[in-house]
C-alpha distance (Angstrom), angle and dihedral (degrees) to the residues before:
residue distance angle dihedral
X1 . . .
X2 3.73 . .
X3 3.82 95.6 .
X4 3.72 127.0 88.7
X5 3.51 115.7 -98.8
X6 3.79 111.6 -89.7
X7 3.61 104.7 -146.7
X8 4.24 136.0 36.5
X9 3.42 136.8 -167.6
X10 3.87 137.9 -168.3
X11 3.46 121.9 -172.8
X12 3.96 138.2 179.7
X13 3.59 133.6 170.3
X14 4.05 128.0 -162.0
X15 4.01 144.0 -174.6
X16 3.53 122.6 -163.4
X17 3.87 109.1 -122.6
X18 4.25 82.2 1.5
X19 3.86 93.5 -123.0
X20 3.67 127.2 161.2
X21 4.03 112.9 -80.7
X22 3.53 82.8 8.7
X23 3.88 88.2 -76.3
X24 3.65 98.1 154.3
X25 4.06 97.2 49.3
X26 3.66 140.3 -31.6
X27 3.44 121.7 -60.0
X28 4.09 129.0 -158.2
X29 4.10 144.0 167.8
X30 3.50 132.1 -133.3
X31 4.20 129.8 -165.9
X32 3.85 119.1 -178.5
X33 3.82 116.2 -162.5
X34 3.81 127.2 -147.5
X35 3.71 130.8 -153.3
X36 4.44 102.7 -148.4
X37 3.58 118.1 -174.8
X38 3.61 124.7 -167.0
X39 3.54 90.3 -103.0
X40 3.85 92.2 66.2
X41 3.70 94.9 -107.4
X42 3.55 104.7 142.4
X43 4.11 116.4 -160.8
X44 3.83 129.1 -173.9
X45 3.59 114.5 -129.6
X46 3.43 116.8 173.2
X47 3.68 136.6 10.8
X48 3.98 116.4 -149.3
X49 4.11 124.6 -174.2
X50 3.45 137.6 146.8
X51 3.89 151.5 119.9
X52 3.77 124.0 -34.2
X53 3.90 87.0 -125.4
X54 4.16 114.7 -151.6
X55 3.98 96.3 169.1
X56 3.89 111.7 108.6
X57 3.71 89.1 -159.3
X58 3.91 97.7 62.5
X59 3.63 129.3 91.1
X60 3.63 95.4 -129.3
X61 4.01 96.5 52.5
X62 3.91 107.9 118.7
X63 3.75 89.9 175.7
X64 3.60 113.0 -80.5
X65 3.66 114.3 152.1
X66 3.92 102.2 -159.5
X67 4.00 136.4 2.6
X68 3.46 106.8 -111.0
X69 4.02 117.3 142.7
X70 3.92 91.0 -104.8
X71 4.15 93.8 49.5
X72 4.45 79.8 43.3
X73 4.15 84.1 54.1
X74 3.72 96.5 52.9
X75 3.95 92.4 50.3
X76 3.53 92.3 58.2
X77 3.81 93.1 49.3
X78 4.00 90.5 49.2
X79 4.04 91.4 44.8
X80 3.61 86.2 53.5
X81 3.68 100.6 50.8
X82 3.80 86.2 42.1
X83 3.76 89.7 58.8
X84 3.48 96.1 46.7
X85 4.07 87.1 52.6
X86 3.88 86.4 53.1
X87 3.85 102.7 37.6
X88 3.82 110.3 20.7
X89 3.88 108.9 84.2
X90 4.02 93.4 170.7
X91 3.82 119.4 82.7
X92 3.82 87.4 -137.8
X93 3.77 115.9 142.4
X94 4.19 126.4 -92.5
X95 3.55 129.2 -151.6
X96 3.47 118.1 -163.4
X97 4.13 123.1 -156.3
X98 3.38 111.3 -157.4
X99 4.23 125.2 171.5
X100 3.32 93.8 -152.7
X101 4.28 121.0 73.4
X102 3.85 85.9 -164.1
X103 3.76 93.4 73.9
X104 4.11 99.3 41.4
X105 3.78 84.2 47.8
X106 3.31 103.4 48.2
X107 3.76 103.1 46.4
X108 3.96 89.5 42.2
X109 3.58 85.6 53.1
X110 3.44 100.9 -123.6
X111 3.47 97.8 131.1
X112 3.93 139.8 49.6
X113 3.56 121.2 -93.1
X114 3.48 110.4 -112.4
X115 3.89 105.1 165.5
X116 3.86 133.4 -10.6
X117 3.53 93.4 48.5
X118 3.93 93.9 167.8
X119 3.63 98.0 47.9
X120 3.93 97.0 45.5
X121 3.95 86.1 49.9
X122 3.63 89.8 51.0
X123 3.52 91.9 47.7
X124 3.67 96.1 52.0
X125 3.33 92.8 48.1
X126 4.40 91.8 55.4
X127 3.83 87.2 43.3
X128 4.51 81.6 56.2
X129 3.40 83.2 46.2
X130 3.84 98.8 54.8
X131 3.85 92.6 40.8
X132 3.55 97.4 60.8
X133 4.13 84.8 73.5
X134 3.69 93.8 29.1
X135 3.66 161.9 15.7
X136 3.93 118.2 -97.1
X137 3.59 119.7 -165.4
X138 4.07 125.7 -177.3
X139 3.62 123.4 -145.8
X140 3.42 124.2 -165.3
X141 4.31 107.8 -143.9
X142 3.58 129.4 166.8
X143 3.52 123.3 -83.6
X144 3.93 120.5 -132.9
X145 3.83 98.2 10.4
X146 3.77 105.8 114.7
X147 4.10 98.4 -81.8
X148 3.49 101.3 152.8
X149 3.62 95.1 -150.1
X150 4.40 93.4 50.0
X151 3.91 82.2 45.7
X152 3.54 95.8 55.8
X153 3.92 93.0 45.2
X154 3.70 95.2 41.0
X155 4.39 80.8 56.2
X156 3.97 88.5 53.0
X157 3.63 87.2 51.2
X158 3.71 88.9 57.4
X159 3.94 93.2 56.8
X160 4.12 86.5 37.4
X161 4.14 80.5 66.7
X162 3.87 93.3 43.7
X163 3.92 116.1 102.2
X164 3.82 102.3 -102.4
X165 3.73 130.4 91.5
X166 3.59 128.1 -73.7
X167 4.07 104.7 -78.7
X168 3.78 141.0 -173.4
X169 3.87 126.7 -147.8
């Protein structure tokens, strides 16, 4: 397409400690979502966060089997692409900036499975699900170094690890 793409995401995940099942502290995503129009204006439009959930029983679990900062990175990615399912009625192009290879990779299927089989496969199947209206790009950016956008999601992650439920903005 000639156009700029419409929408952008950054996403992060973290664990405190990074132990299996989150053992050695809390751990939490975070996806921020951008509204870009062709004139460059760039808007923020909705602010996701919460716990890196590992209990089959809840309503929120998507399939991760621990909270480590990697399992934390691919929640945000597959929030994300479930909000833009729910709230993005265009079939305008997304990119999504991620600082961590491991969840591009994984849910492009470039890489083996290792561990969180059923939430990988669950997010490959949302990210099918978003590109039968649109183009999805990953791109790899560096995490920590003053991107506004990775800042802001790596501070969502921060109330994803706090002790209240799972919340949208």
């Amino acid at each position: 397409r000639d156009h700029i793409h419409r929408w952008r995401v950054y996403s992060d995940g973290g664990c405190d400690g990074n132990g299996a099942k989150g053992i050695w502290g809390k751990s939490g995503h975070g996806a921020v979502i951008y509204a870009c129009a062709e004139d460059g204006t760039v808007t923020e439009v909705a602010n996701l966060f919460g716990p890196v959930v590992t209990d089959a029983k809840s309503d929120w679990y998507i399939g991760a089997e621990r909270g480590t900062n990697q399992t934390g990175e691919l929640c945000g990615v597959v929030m994300a692409l479930l909000w833009l399912i729910e709230h993005a009625f265009d079939d305008d192009d997304v990119v999504i900036c991620v600082d961590s290879l491991y969840a591009g990779n994984q849910l492009e299927g470039f890489w083996r499975v290792n561990c969180n089989k059923d939430l990988i496969e669950y997010g490959q199947e949302v990210l099918r699900q978003v590109r039968k209206k649109r183009d999805v790009t990953f791109i790899h950016v560096k995490g920590h170094s003053t991107d506004g956008g990775n800042d802001r999601a790596d501070l969502l992650v921060q109330w994803g690890k706090s002790d209240g439920p799972f919340s949208r903005m």
